[in-house]
C-alpha positions in Angstrom: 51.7 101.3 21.1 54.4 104.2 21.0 58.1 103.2 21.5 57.7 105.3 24.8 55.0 103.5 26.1 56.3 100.4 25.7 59.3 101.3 27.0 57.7 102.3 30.1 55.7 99.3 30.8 59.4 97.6 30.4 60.5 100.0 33.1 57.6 99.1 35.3 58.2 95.9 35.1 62.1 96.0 35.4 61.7 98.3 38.4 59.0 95.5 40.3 61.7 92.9 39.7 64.7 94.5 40.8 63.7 96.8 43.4 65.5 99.7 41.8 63.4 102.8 40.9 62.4 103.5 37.0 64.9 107.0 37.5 67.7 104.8 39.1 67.2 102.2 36.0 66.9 104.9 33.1 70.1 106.1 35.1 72.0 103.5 33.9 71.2 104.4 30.3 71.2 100.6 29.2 67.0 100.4 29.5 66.6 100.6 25.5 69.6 98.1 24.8 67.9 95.3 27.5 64.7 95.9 25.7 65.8 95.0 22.3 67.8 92.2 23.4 65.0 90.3 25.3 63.0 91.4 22.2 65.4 90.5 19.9 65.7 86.5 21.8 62.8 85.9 22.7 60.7 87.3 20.6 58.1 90.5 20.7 54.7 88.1 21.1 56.8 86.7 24.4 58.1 90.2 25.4 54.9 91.8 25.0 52.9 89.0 26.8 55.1 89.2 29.7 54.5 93.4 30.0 50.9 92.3 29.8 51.1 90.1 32.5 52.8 92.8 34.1 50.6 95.8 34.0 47.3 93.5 34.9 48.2 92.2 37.8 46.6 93.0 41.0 47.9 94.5 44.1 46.7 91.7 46.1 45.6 88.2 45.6 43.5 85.5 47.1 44.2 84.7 50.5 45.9 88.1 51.5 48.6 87.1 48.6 50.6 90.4 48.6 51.8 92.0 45.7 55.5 90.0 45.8 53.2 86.7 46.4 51.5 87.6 43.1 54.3 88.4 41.2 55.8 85.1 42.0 52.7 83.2 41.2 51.5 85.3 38.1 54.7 86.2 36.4 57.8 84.1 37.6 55.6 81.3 37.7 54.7 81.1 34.6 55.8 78.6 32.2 56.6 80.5 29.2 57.7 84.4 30.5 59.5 83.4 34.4 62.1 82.4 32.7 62.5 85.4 30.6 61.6 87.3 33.6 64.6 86.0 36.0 66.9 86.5 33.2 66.2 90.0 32.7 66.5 90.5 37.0 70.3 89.1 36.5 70.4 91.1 33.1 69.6 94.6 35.2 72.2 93.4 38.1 75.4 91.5 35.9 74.9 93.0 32.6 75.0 89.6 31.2 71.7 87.8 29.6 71.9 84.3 30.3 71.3 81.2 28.2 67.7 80.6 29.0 66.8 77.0 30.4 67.0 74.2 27.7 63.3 72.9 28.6 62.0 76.2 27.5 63.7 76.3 24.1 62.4 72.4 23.7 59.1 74.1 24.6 58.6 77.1 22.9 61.3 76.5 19.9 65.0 77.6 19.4 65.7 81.4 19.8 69.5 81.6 17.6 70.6 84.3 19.4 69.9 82.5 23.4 73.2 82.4 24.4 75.5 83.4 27.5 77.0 87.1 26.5 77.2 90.4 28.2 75.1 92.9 26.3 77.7 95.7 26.5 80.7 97.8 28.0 77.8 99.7 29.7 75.7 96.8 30.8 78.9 95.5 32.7 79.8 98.9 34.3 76.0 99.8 35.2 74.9 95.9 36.7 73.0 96.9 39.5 75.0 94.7 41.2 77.5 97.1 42.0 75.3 99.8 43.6 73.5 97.0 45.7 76.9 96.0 47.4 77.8 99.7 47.8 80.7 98.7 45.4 82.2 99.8 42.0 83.0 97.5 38.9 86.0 96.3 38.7 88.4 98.8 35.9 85.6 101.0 35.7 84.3 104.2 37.8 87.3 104.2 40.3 86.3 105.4 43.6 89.6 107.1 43.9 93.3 106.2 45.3 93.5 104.5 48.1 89.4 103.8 48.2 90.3 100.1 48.4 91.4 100.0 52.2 88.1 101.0 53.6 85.0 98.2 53.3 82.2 98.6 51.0 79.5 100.2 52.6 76.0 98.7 51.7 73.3 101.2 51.3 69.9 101.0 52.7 67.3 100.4 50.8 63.5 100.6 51.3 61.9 97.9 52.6 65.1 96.2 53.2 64.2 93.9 56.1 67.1 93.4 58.1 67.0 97.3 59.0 64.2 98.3 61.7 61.7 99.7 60.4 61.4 103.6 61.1 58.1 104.8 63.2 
């Protein structure tokens, strides 16, 4: 598989568990750096099962399981990639990868470099965090003087489900 293929199917799947769009992730310009690091903890047989897992999974599941439904049950609930999976949603919002869970390691062996650490300068500045709260990171992309007095404003977002839906 071509680096650019694979780095699409980590888009795909980065864009499912955010909620960001692939454009608004390769925005960030931090996509190839997240890759390598999950690839470079956990392994590539664990990175590339969990795009597998990915791009097979249905749009619906038993039962009228939506699509969230069967990413929660096929991909977050599984023993050996959810927790790679919910590190790299907090990756794609903090910028830090976190220490995965110490049953895993026990499980599927040591990984030297599994520790708490922000990936970059960038990955701090571009969290996703940030554009989700409407805000901007703290010493970084100042909003200008005096920005501070007036409250963040919260974009919408599609789908978001406090907001009404339009007809």
């Amino acid at each position: 598989m071509s680096d650019d293929a694979r780095l699409k199917r980590f888009l795909d799947l980065s864009a499912e568990l955010t909620a960001f769009k692939v454009f608004e992730l390769l925005g960030t310009g931090v996509a190839e750096n997240y890759m390598t690091t999950v690839e470079e903890i956990v392994g590539t047989a664990t990175l590339e099962q969990m795009l597998d897992i990915h791009a097979n999974l249905p749009q619906q599941g038993p039962n009228g399981l939506d699509r969230k439904g069967v990413v929660s049950r096929e991909l977050l609930g599984n023993a050996r990639v959810g927790p790679v999976a919910r590190n790299l949603m907090k990756l794609w919002y903090t910028g830090t990868w976190n220490r995965l869970p110490s049953d895993w390691s026990e499980r599927y062996g040591p990984a030297p470099r599994d520790r708490t650490f922000v990936v970059s300068p960038a990955s701090y500045i571009e969290g996703l965090m940030w554009k989700a709260i409407g805000a901007h990171p703290a010493g970084a992309k100042g909003p200008g003087y005096g920005s501070w007095r007036h409250p963040p404003k919260i974009p919408d977002f599609e789908g978001d489900p406090a907001k009404p839906a339009a007809h």
